[in-house]
Biotite code that builds the C-alpha atoms (Angstrom):
import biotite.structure as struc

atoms = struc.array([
    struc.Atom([-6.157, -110.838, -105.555], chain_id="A", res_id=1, res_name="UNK", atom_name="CA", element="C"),
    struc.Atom([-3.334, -108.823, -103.836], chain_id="A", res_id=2, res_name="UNK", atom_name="CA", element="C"),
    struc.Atom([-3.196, -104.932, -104.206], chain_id="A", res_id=3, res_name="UNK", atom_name="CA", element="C"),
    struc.Atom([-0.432, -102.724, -102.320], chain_id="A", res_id=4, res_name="UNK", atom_name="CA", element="C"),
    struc.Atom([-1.717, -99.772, -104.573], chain_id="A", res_id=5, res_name="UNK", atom_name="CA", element="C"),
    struc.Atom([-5.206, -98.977, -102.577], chain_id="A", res_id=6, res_name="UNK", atom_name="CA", element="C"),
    struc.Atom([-4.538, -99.044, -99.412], chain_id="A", res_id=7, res_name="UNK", atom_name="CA", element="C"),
    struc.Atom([-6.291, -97.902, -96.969], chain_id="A", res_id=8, res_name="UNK", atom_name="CA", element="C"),
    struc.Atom([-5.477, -94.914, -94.315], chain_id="A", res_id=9, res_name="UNK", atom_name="CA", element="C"),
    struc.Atom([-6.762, -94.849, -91.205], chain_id="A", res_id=10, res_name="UNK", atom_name="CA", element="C"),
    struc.Atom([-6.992, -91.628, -89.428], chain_id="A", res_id=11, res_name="UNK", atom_name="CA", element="C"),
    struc.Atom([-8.523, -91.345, -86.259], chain_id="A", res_id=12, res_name="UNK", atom_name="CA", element="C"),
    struc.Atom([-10.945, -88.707, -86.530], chain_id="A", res_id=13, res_name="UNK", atom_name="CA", element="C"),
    struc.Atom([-12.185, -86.460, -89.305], chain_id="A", res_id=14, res_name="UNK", atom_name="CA", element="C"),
    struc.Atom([-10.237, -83.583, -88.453], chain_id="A", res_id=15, res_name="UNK", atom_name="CA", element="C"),
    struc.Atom([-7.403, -85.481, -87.862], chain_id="A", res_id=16, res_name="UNK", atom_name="CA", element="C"),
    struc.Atom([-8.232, -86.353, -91.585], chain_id="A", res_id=17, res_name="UNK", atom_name="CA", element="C"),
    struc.Atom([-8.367, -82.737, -92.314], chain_id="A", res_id=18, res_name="UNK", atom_name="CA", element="C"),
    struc.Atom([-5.336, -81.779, -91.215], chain_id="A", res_id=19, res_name="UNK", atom_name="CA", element="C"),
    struc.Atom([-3.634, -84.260, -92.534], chain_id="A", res_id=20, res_name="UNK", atom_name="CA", element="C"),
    struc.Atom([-4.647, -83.428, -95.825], chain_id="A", res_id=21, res_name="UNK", atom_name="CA", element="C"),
    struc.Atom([-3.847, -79.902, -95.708], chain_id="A", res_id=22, res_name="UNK", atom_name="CA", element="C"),
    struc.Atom([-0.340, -80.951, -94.163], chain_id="A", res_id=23, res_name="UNK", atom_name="CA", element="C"),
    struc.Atom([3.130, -79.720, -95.185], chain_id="A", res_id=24, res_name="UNK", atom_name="CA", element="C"),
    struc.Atom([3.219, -83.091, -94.432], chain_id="A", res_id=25, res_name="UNK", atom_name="CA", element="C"),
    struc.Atom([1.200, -84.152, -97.400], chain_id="A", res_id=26, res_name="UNK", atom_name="CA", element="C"),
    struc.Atom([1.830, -81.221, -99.430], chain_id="A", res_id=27, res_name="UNK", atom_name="CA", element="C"),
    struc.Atom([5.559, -83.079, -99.663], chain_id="A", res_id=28, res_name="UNK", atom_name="CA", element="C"),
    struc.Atom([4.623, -86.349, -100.670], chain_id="A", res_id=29, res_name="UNK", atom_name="CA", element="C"),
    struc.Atom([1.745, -85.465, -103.238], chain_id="A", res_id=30, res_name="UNK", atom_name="CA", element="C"),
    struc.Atom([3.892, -84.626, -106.088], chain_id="A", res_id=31, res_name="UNK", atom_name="CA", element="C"),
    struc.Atom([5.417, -88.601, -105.865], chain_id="A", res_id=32, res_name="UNK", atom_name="CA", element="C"),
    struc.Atom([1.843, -89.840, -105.603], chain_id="A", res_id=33, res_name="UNK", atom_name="CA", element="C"),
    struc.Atom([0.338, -87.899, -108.409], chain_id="A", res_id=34, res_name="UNK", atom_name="CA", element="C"),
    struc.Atom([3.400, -88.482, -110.194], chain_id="A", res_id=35, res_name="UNK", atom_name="CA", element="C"),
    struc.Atom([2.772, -91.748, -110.383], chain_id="A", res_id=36, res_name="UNK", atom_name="CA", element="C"),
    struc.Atom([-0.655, -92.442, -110.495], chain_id="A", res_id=37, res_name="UNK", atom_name="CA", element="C"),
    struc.Atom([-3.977, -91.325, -112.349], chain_id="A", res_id=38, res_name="UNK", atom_name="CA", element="C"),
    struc.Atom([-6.117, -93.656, -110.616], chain_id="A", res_id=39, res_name="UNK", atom_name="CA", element="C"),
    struc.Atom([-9.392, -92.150, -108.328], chain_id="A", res_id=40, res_name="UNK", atom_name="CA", element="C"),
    struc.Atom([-9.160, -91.399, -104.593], chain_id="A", res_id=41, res_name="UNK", atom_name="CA", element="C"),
    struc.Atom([-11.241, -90.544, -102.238], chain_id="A", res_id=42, res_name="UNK", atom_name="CA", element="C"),
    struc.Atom([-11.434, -89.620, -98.492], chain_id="A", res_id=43, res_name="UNK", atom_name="CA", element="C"),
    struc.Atom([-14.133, -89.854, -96.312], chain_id="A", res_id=44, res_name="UNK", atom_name="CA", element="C"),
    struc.Atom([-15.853, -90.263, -92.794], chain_id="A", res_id=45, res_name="UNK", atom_name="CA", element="C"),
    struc.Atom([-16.817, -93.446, -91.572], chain_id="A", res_id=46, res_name="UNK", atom_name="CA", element="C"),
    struc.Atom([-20.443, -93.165, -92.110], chain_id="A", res_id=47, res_name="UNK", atom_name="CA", element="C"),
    struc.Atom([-21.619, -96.363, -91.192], chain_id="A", res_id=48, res_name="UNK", atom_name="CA", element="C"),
    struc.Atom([-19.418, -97.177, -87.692], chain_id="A", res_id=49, res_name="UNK", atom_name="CA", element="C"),
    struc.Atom([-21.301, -96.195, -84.412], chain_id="A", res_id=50, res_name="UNK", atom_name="CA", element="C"),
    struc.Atom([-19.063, -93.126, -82.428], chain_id="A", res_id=51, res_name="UNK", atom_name="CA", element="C"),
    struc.Atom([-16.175, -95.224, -80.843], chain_id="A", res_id=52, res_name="UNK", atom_name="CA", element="C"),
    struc.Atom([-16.252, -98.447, -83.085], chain_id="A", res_id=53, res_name="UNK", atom_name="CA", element="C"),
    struc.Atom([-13.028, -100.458, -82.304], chain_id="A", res_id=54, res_name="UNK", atom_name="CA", element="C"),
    struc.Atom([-11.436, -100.734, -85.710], chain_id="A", res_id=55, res_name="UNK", atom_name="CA", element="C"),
    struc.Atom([-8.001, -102.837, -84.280], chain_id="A", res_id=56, res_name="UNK", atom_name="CA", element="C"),
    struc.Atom([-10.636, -106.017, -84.815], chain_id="A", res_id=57, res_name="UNK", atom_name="CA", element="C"),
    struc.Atom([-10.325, -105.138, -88.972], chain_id="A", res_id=58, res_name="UNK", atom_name="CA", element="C"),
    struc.Atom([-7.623, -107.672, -90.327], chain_id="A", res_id=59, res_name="UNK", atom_name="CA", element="C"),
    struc.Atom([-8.475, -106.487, -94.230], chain_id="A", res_id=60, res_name="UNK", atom_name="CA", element="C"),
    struc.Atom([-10.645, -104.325, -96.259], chain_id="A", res_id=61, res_name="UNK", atom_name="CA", element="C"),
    struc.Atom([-12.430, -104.611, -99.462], chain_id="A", res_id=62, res_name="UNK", atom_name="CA", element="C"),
    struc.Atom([-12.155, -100.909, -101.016], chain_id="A", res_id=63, res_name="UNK", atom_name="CA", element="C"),
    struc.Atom([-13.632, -99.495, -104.192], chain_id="A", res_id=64, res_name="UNK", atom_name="CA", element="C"),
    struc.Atom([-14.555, -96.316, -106.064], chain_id="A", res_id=65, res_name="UNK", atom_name="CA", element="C"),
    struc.Atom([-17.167, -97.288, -108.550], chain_id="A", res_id=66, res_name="UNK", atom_name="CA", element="C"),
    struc.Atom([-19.263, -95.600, -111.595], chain_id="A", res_id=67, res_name="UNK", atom_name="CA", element="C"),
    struc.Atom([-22.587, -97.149, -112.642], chain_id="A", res_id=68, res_name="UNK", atom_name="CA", element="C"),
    struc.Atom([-22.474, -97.939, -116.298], chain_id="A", res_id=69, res_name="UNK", atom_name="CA", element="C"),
    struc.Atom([-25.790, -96.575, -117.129], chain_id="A", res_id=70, res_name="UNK", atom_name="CA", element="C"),
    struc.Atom([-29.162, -95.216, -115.018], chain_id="A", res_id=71, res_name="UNK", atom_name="CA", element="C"),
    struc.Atom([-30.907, -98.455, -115.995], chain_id="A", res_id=72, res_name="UNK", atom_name="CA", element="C"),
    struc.Atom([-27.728, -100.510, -114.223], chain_id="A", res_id=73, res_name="UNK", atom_name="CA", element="C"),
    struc.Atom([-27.780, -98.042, -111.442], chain_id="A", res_id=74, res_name="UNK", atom_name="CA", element="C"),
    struc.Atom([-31.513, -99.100, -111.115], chain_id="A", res_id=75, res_name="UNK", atom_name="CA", element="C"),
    struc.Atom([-30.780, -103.093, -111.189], chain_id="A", res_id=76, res_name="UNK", atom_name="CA", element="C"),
    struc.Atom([-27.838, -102.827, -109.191], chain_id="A", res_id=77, res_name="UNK", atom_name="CA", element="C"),
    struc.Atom([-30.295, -100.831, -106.663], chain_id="A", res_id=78, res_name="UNK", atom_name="CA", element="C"),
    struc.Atom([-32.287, -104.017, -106.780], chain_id="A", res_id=79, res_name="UNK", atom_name="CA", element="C"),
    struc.Atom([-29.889, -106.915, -106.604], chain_id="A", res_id=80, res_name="UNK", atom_name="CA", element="C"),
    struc.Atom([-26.791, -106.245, -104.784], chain_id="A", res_id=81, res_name="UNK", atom_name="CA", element="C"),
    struc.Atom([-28.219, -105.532, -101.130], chain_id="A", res_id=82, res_name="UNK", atom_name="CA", element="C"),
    struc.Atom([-29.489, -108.531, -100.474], chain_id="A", res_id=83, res_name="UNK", atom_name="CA", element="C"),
    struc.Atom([-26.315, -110.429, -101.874], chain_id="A", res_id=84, res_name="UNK", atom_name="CA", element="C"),
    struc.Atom([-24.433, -107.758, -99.752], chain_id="A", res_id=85, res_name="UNK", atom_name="CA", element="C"),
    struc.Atom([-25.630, -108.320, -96.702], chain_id="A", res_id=86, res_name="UNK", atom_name="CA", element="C"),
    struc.Atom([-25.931, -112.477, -96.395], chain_id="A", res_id=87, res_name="UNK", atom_name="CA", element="C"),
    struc.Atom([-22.052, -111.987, -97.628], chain_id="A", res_id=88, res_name="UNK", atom_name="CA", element="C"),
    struc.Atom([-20.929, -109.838, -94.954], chain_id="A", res_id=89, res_name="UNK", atom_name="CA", element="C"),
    struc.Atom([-22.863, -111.827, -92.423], chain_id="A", res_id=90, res_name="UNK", atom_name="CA", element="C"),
    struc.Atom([-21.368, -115.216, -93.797], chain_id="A", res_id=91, res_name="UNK", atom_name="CA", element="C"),
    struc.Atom([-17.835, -113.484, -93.173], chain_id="A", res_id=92, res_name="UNK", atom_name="CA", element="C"),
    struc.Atom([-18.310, -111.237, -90.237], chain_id="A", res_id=93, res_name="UNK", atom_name="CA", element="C"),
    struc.Atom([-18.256, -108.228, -92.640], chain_id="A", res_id=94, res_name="UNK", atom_name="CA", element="C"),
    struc.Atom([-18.947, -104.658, -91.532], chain_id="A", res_id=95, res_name="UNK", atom_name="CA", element="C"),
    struc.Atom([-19.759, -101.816, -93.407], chain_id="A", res_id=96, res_name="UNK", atom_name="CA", element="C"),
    struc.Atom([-17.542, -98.849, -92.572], chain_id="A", res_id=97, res_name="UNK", atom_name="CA", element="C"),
    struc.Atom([-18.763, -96.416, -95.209], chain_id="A", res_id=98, res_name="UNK", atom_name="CA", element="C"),
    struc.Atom([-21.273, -95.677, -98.571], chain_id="A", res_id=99, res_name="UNK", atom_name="CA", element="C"),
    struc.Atom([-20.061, -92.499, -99.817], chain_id="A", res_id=100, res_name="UNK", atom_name="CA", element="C"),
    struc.Atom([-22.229, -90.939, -102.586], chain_id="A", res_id=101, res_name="UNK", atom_name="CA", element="C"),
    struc.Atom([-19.748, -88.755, -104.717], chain_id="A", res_id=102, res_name="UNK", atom_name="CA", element="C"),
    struc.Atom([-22.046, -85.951, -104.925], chain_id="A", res_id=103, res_name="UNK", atom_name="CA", element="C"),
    struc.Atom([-25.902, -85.550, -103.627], chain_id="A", res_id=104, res_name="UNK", atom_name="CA", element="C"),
    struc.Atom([-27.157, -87.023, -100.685], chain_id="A", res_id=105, res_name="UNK", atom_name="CA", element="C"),
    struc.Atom([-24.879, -88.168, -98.419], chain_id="A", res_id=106, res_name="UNK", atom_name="CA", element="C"),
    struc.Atom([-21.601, -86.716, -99.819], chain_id="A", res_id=107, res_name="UNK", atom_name="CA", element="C"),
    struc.Atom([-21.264, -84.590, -96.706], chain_id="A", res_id=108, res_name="UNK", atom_name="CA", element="C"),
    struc.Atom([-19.114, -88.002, -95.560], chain_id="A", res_id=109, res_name="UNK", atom_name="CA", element="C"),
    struc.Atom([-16.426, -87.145, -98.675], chain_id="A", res_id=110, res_name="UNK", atom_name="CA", element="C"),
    struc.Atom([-14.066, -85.027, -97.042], chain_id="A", res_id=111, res_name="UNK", atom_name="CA", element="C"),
    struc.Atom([-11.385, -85.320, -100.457], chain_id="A", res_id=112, res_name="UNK", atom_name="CA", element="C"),
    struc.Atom([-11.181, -86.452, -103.838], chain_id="A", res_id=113, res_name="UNK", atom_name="CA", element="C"),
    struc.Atom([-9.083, -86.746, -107.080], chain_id="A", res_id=114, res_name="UNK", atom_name="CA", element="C"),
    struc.Atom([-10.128, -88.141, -110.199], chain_id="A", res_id=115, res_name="UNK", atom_name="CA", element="C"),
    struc.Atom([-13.322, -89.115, -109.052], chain_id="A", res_id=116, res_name="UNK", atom_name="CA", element="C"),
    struc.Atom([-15.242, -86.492, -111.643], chain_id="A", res_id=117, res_name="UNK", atom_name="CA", element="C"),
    struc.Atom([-16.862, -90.011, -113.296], chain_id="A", res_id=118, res_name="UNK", atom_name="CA", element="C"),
    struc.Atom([-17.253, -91.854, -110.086], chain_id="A", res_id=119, res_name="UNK", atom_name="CA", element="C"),
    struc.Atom([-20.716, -92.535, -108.389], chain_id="A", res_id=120, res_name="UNK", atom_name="CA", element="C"),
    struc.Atom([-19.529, -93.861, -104.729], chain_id="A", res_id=121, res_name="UNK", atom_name="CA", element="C"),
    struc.Atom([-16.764, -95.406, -102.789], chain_id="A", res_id=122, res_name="UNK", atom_name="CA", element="C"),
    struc.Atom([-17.330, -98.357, -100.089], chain_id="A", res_id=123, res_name="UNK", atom_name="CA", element="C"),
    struc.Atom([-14.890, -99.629, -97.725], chain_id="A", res_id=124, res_name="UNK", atom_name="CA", element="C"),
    struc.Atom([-15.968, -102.809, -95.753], chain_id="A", res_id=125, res_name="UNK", atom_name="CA", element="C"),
    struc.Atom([-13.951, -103.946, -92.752], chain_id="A", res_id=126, res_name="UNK", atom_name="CA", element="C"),
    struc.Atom([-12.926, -108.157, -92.652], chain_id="A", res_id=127, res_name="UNK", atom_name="CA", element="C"),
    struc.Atom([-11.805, -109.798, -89.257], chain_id="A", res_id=128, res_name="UNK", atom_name="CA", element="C"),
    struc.Atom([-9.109, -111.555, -91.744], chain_id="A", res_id=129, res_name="UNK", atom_name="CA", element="C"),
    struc.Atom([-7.724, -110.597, -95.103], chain_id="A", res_id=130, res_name="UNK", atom_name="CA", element="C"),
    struc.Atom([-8.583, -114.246, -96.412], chain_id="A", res_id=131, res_name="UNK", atom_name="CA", element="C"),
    struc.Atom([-11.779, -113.817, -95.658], chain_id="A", res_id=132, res_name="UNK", atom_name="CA", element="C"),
    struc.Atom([-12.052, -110.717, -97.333], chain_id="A", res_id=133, res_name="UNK", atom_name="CA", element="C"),
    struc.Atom([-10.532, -112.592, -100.315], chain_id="A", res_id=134, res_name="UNK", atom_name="CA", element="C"),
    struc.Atom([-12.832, -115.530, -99.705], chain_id="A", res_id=135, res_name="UNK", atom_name="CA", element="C"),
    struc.Atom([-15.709, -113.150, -99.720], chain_id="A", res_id=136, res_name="UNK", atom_name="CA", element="C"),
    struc.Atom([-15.194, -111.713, -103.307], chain_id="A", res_id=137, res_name="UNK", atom_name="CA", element="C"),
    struc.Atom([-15.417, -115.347, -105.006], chain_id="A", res_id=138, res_name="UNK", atom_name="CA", element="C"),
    struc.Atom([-17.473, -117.234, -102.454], chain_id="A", res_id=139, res_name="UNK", atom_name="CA", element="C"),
    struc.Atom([-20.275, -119.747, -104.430], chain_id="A", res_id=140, res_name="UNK", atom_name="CA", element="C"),
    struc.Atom([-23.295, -118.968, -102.133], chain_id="A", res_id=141, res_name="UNK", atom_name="CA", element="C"),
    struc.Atom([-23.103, -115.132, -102.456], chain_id="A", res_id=142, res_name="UNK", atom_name="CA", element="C"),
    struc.Atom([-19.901, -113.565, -103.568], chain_id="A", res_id=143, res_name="UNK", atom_name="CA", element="C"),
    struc.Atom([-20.121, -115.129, -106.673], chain_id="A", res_id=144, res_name="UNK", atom_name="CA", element="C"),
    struc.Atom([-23.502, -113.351, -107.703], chain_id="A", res_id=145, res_name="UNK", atom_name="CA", element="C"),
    struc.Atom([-22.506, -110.383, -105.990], chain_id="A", res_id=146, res_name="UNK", atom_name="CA", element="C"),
    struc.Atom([-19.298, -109.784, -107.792], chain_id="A", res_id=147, res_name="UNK", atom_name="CA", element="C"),
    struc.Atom([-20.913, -110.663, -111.372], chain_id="A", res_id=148, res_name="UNK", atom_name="CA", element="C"),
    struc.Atom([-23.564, -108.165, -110.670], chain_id="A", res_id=149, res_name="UNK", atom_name="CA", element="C"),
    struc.Atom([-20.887, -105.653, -109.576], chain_id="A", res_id=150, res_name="UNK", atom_name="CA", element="C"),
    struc.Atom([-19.126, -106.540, -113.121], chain_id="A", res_id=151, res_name="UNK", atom_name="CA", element="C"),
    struc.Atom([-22.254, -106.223, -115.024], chain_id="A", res_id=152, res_name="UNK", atom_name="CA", element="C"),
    struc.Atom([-23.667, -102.880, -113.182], chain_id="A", res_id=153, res_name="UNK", atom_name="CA", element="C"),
    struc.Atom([-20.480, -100.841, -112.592], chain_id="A", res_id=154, res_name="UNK", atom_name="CA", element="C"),
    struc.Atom([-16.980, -99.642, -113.595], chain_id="A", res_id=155, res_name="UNK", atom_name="CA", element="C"),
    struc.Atom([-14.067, -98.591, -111.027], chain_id="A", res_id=156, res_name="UNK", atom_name="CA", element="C"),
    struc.Atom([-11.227, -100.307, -109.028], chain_id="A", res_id=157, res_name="UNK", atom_name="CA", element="C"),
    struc.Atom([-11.797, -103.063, -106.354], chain_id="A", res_id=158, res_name="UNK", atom_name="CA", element="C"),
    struc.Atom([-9.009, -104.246, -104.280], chain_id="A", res_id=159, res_name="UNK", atom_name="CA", element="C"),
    struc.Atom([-8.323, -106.153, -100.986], chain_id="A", res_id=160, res_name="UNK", atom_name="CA", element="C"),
    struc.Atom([-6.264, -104.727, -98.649], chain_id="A", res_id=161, res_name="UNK", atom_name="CA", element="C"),
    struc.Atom([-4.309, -105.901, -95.505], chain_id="A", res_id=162, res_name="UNK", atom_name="CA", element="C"),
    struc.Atom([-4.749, -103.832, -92.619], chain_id="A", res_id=163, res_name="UNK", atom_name="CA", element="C"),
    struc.Atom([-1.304, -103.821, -90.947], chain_id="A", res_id=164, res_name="UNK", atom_name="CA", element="C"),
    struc.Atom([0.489, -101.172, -88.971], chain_id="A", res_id=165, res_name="UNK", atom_name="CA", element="C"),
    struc.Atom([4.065, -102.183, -90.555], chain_id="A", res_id=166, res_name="UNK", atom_name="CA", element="C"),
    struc.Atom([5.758, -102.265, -93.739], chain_id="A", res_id=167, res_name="UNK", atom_name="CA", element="C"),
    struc.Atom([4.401, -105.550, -95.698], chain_id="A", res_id=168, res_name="UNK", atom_name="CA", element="C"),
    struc.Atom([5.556, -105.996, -99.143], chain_id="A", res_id=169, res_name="UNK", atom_name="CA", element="C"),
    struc.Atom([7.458, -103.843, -101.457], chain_id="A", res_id=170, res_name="UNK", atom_name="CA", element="C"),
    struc.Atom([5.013, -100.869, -100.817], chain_id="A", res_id=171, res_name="UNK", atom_name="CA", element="C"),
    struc.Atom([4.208, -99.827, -97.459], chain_id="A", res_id=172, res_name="UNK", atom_name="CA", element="C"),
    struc.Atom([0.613, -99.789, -95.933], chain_id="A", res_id=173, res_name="UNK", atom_name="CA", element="C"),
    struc.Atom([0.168, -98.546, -92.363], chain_id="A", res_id=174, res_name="UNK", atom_name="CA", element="C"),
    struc.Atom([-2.763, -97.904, -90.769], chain_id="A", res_id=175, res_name="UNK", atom_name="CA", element="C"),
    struc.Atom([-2.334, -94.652, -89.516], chain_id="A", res_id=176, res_name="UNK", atom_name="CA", element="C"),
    struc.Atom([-3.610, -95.373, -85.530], chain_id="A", res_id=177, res_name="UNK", atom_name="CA", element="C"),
    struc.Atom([-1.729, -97.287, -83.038], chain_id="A", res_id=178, res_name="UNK", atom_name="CA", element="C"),
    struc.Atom([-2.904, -100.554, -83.419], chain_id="A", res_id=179, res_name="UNK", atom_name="CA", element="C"),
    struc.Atom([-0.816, -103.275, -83.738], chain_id="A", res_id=180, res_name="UNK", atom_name="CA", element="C"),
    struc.Atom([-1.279, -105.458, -86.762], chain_id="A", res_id=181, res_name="UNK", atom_name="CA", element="C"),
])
């Protein structure tokens, strides 16, 4: 489960993420990205990292922009995926960058977003490997359960991405901060 078309920027702070946004810089390359695509994205803080967090150690991230399919699946998800979250990302030395609400209570942390009108919240998690953070998605003890209740709750994209600072693939993905991948 390969994706080059979510990847993942890295910017180093939030108003480096700011500017960036509101770049000439950007302003040029929007029109190819929007020309292309219809598909939700979001920016935002990490909300989760302590100040300083050394993110050269992430290998691969698991990103997604999700909608719950109904309040009664928001409620069940609310009740099953946290503890199936958290033995996963102990089992595979997962950390939790950011849980950004889409509006309400705690969307202070989205700094940007297009085509997220539906959307409830986007998630990144960091991986120490990008097998792992394969591994994780389909793993028997907990990724399994996880991912079916994630299927059953929810709508949105999921992908894995590899955290690299050079080109990999046909598309390229860079990280955005000096580290080398």
């Amino acid at each position: 489960m390969r994706s080059t078309s979510r990847p993942v920027l890295e910017l180093p702070s939030v108003d480096a993420a700011k500017t960036w946004i509101n770049s000439d810089e950007y302003r040029a390359i929007k029109p190819i990205r929007t020309d292309n695509s219809t598909g939700p994205v979001a920016m935002f803080a990490a909300n989760m990292l302590p100040d300083g967090f050394d993110t050269s150690s992430f290998g691969a991230y698991i990103s997604t922009i999700k909608k719950f399919k109904s309040p009664e699946d928001k409620a069940k998800f609310a009740e099953t995926y946290p503890p199936l979250l958290k033995a996963n990302n102990a089992k595979f030395g997962a950390t939790m960058i950011a849980r950004v609400p889409m509006r309400g209570d705690g969307s202070d942390a989205l700094l940007y977003s297009e085509n997220c009108e539906d959307m409830h919240l986007a998630v990144l998690i960091g991986f120490p490997t990008y097998e792992g953070a394969v591994a994780y998605l389909s793993d028997p003890e907990f990724g399994v359960a996880q991912t079916k209740c994630r299927l059953d709750t929810m709508v949105g994209p999921l992908a894995v991405v590899k955290a690299t600072s050079r080109a990999d693939g046909p598309f390229p993905q860079y990280s955005g901060v000096p580290h080398e991948r």
